[in-house]
SEVEXRO-954883 format. One record per residue (C-alpha): x, y, z; chain. Coordinates in nm, 4 decimals. Each point is the difference from the previous one (the first is absolute). Last residue first. Layout:
N
<site x="X" y="Y" z="Z" mol="A"/>
...
This chain:
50
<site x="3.5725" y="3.9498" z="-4.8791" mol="A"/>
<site x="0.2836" y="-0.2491" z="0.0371" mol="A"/>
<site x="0.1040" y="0.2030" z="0.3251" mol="A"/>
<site x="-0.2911" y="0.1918" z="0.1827" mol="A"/>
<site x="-0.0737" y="0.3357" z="0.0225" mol="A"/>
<site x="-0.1900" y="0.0310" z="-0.2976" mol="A"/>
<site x="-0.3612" y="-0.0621" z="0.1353" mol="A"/>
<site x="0.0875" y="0.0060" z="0.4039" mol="A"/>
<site x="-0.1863" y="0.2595" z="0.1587" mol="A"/>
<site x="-0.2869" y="0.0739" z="-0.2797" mol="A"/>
<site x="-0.0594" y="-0.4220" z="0.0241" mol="A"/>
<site x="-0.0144" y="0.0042" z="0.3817" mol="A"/>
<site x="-0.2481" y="0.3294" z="0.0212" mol="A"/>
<site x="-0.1750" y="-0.1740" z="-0.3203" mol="A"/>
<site x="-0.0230" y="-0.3463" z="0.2795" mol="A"/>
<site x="-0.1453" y="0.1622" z="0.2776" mol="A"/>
<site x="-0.2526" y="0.2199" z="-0.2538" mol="A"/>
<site x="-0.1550" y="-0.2766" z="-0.1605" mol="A"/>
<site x="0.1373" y="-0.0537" z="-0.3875" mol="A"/>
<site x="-0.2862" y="-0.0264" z="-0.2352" mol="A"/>
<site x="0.2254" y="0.1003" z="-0.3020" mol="A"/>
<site x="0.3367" y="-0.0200" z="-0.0941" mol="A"/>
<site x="0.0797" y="0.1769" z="-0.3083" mol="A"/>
<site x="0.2498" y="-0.1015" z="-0.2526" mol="A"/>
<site x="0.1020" y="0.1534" z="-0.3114" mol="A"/>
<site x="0.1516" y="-0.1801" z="-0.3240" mol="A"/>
<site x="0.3093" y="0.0842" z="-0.1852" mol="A"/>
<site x="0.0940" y="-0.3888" z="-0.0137" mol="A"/>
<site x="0.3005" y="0.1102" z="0.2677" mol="A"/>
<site x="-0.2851" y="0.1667" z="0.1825" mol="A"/>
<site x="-0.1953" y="-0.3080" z="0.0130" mol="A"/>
<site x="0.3163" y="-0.1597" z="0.1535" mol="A"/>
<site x="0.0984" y="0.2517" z="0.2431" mol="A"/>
<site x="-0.3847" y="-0.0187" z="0.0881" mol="A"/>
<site x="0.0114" y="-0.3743" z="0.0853" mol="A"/>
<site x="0.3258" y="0.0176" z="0.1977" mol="A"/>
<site x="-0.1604" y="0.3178" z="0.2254" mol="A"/>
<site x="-0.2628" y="-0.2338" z="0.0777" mol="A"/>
<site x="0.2143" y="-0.2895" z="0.1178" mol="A"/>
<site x="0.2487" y="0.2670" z="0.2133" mol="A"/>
<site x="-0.3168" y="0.1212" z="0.1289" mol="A"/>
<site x="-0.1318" y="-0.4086" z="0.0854" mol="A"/>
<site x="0.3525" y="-0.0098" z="0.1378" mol="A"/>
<site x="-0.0353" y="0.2895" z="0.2417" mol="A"/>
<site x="-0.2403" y="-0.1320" z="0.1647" mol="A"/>
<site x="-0.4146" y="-0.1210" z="0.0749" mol="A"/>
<site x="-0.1543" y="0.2274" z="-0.2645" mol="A"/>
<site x="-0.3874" y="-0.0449" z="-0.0422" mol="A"/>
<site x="-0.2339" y="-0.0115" z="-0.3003" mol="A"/>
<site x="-0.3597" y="0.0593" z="0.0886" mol="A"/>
């Protein structure tokens, strides 16, 4: 199961649906445990460059 250590691997994630989305395209993360969604739902678009 895929984990979330910091803000940076947010920040990373956030960069990879901002460009998917640019292309029109929709991204789901999936598999998430429930440390790192609470971490991802916290900080997804609240970082700069993201």
């Amino acid at each position: 199961m895929p984990h979330i250590w910091d803000a940076s691997s947010v920040a990373a994630l956030d960069a990879i649906g901002t460009k998917y989305a640019q292309r029109g395209k929709t991204v789901e993360i999936v598999g998430l445990n429930e440390p790192s969604a609470r971490i991802h739902t916290t900080l997804s678009g609240e970082l700069t460059g993201s």
